[in-house]
C-alpha positions as CSV (number, residue, x, y, z in Angstrom):
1,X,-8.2,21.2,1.9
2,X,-7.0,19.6,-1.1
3,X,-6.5,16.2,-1.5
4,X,-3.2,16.6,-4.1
5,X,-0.1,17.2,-2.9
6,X,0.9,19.0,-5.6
7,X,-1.6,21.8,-4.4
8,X,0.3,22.3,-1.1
9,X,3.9,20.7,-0.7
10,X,5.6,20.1,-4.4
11,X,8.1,23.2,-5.6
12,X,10.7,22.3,-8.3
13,X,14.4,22.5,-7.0
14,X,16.3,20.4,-9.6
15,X,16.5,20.1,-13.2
16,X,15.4,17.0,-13.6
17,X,11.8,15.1,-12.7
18,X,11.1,11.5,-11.9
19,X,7.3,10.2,-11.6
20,X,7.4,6.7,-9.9
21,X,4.7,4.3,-10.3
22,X,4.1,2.5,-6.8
23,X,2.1,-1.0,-6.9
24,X,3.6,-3.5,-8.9
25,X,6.5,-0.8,-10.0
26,X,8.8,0.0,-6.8
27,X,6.7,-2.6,-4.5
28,X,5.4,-6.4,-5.0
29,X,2.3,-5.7,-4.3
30,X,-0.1,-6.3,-7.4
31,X,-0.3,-10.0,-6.8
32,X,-1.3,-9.8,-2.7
33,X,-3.8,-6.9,-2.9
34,X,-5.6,-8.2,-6.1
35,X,-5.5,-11.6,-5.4
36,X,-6.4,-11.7,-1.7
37,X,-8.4,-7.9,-1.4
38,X,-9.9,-6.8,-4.2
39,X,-11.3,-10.0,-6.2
40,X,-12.8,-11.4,-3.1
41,X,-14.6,-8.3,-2.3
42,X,-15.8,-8.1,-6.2
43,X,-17.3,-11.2,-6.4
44,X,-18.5,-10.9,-2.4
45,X,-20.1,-6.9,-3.5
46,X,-21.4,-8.3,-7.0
47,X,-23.0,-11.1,-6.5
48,X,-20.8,-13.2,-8.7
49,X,-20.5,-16.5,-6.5
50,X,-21.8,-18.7,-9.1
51,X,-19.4,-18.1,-11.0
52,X,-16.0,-17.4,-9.3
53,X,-14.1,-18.8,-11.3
54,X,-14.6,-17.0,-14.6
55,X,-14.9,-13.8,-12.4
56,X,-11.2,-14.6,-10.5
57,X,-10.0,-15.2,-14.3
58,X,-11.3,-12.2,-15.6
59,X,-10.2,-9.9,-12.9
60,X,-6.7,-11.4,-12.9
61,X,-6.7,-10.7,-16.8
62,X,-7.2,-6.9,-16.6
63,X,-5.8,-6.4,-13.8
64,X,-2.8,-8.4,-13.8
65,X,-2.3,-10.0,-17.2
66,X,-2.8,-7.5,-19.2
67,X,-2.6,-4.2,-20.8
68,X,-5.3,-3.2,-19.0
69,X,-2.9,-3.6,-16.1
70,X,-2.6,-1.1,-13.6
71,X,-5.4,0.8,-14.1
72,X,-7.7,3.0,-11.7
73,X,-9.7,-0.1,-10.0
74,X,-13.2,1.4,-11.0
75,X,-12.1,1.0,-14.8
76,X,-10.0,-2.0,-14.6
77,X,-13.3,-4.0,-12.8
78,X,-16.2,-2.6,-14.8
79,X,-13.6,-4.0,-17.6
80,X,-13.8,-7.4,-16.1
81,X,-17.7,-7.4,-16.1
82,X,-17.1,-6.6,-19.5
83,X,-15.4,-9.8,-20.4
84,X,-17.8,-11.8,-17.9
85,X,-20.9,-10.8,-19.6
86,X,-19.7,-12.2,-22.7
87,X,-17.8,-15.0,-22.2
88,X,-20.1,-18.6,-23.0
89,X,-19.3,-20.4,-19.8
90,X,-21.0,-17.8,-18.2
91,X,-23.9,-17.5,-20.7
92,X,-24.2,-21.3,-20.2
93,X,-24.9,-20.6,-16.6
94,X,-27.6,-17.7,-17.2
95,X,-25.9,-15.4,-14.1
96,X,-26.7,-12.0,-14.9
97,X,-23.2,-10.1,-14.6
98,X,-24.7,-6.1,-13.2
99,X,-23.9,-3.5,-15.8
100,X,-23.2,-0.9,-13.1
101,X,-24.2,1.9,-15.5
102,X,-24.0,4.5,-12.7
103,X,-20.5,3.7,-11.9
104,X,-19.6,3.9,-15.9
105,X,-21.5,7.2,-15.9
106,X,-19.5,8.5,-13.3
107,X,-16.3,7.7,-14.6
108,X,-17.1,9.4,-17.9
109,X,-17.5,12.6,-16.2
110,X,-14.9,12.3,-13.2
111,X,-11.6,12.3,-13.2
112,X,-10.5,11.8,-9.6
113,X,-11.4,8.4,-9.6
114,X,-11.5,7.6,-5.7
115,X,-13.8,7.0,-2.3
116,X,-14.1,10.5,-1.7
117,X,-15.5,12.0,-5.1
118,X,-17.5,9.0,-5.2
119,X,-18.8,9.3,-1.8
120,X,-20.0,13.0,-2.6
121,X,-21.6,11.4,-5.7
122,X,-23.2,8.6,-3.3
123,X,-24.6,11.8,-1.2
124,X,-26.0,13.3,-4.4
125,X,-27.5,10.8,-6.5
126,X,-28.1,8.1,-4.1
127,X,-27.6,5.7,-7.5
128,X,-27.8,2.4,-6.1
129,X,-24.4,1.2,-8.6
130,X,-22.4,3.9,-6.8
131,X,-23.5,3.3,-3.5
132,X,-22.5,-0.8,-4.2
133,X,-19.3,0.0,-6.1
134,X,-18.6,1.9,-2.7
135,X,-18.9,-0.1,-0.5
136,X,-16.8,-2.1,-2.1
137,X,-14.1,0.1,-2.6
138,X,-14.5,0.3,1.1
139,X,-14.1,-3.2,2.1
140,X,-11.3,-3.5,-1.0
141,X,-8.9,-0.6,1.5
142,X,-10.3,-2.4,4.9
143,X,-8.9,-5.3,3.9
144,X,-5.6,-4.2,2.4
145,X,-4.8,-1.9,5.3
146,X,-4.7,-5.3,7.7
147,X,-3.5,-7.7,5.0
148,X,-0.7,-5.6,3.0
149,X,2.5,-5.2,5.1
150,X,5.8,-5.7,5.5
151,X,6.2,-6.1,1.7
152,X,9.3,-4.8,1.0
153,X,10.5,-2.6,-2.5
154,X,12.1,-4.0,-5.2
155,X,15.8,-4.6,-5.3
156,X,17.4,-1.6,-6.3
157,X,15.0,0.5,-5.8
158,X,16.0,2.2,-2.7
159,X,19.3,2.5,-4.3
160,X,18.0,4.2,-7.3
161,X,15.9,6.7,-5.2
162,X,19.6,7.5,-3.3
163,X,21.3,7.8,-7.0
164,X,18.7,10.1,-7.7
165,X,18.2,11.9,-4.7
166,X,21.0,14.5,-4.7
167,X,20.0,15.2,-8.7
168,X,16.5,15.1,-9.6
169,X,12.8,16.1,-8.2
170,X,10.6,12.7,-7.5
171,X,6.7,12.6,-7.1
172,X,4.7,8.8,-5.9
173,X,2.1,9.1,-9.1
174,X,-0.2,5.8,-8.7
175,X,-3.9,5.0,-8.9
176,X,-3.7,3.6,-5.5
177,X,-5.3,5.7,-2.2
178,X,-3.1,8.3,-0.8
179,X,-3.6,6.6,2.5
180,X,-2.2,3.4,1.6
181,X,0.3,4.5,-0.5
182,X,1.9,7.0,2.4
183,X,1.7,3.6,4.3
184,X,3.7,1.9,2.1
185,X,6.4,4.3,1.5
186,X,6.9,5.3,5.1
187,X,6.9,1.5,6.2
188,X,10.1,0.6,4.4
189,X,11.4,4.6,4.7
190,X,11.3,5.2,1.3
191,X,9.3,8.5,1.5
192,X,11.9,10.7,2.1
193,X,13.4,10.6,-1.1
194,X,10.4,11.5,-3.0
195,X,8.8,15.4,-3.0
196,X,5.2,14.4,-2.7
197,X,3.3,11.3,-2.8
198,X,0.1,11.2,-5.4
199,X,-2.3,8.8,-5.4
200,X,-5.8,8.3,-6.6
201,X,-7.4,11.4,-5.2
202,X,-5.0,13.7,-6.9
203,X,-6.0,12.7,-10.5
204,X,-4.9,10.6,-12.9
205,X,-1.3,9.6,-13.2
206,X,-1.3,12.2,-16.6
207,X,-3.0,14.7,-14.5
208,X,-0.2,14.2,-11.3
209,X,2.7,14.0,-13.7
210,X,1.3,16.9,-16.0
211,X,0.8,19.4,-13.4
212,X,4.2,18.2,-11.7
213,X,6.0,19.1,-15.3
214,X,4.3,22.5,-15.7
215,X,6.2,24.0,-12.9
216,X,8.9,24.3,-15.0
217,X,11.0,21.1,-16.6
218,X,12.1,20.4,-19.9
219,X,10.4,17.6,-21.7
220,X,13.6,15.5,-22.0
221,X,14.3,15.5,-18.3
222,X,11.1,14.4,-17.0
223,X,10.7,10.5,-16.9
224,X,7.9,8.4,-16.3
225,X,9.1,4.8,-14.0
226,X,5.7,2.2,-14.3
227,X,4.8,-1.3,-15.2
228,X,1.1,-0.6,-17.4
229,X,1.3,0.7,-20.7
230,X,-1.1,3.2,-18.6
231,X,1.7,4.9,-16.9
232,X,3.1,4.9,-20.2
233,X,0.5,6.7,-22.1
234,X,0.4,9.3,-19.0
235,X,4.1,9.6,-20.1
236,X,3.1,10.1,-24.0
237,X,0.3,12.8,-23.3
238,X,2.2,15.5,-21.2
239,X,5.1,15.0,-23.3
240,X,7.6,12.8,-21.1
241,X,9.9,10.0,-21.1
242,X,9.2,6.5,-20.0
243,X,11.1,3.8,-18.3
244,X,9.1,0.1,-17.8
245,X,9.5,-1.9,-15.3
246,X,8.3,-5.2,-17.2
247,X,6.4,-7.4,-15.7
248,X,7.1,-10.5,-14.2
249,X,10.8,-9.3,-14.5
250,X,11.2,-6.6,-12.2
251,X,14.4,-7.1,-10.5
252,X,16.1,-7.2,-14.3
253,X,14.2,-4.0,-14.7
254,X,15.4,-2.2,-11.4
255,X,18.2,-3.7,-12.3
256,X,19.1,-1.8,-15.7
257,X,17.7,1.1,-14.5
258,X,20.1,1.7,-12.0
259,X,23.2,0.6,-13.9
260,X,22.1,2.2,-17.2
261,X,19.2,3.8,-18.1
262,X,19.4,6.1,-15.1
263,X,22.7,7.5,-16.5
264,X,21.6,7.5,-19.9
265,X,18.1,9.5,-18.6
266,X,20.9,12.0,-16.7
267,X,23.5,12.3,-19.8
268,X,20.7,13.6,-21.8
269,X,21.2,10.0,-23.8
270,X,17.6,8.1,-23.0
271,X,15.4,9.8,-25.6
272,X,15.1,8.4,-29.1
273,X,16.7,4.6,-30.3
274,X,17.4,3.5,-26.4
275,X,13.8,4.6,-25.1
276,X,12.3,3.2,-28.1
277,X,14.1,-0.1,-27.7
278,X,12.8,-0.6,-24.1
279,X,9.4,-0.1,-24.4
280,X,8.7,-2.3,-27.7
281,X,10.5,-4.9,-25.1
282,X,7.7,-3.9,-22.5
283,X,5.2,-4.4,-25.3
284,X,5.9,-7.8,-25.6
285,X,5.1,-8.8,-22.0
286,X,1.1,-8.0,-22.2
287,X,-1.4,-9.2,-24.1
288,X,-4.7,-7.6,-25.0
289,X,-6.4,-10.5,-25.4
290,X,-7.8,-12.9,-22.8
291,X,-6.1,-16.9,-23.1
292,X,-9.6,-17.6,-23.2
293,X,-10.2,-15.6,-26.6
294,X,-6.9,-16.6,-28.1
């Protein structure tokens, strides 16, 4: 059985298509799960205790702080080794940061970037950098399935899934596991607005939203919701709009959304100088480099 919902449960029966980024975009949720789940785990499962705190920095960075933000958590943490291994306080310290040249490998040639392709790689290869990035991608869901609840949605965006309801075709397309993320939704009964909810194990988001399009829409009235210039170049490559939720200023975001942008997205009136002026806005809120580089 297929792990995209797409595959099974998706049929286009407006005009119009939405693609909704979830963590950090319609929930709160970035700060808790990174923070408290994942970084933990990644310098538990990589043996980077002597240096925490360069490791907590770095992982914040392209995770958080970045425009590295919001990207598939086997890219955004091999990127975080990257800026261990060659930062001087670290050097200093002689800790060798792992390379995990197996996990790199794989995510050259896979793009279903989640537990269960790399489980049947696991099986396969027995690599011993896949069979550590697993297990902590395991404990990285354990933890978030008992820690991460009761976080609520963004203001406004309950309302804006209601506004759009009646009028346009919405899909879930996130990085995040398809467990977690039906979780979410269905906590704060927010999936019944969308069609299908797409997480990790469907693809990427330009896979999810690309598919999604085919079945039918016209380029200008399919949009792209996120907070990573990630979602945003998902947007760019199958030829859709994009509407940022920046970051660290969500609320304002939701906020225009539902009292303009939405409309303007509906009139036929987002494309061109008012889509153009929002995102160089959402530029400005990430940086590429590190504070430590700057």
């Amino acid at each position: 059985m297929s792990d995209n919902p797409l595959d099974s449960q998706f049929q286009k029966k407006s005009e119009f298509l939405i693609g909704i980024d979830s963590d950090g975009c319609a929930f709160d949720s970035m700060e808790i799960k990174h923070k408290e789940c994942f970084i933990p785990n990644f310098i538990n499962y990589f043996g980077l205790q002597p240096i925490s705190k360069y490791a907590r920095e770095a992982a914040e960075f392209t995770n958080l702080y970045s425009k590295w933000r919001g990207a598939n958590r086997f890219i955004s943490y091999t990127l975080a080794l990257d800026l261990l291994e060659e930062r001087p306080e670290v050097k200093a310290r002689n800790v060798q940061i792992p390379k995990l040249q197996g996990v790199r490998d794989w995510i050259e040639r896979e793009t279903k970037l989640g537990n269960p392709t790399l489980t049947a790689e696991v099986e396969k290869t027995h690599d011993p950098d896949l069979e550590i990035a697993l297990k902590w991608s395991l404990a990285v869901n354990e933890m978030i399935a008992d820690m991460v609840h009761d976080v609520p949605p963004y203001p406004n965006v309950r309302e804006s899934l209601q506004k759009l309801d009646p009028v346009a075709d919405m899909i879930v397309c996130s990085a995040t596991p398809n467990e977690a993320l039906n979780k979410e939704w269905e906590e704060h009964d927010i999936a019944q607005y969308v069609d299908a909810i797409c997480g990790q194990e469907a693809g990427s988001k330009k896979e999810t939203l690309g598919q999604a399009k085919d079945c039918g829409y016209e380029p200008n009235k399919v949009l792209m919701i996120g907070d990573a210039p990630g979602d945003m170049k998902a947007a760019e490559a199958v030829g859709a709009l994009f509407y940022p939720i920046n970051p660290g200023c969500e609320e304002a975001s939701w906020e225009r959304f539902i009292g303009e942008a939405c409309d303007k997205f509906l009139n036929g009136e987002y494309a061109g100088e008012y889509q153009e002026k929002v995102i160089a806005e959402f530029d400005s809120y990430l940086p590429e480099l590190p504070p430590w580089k700057q």
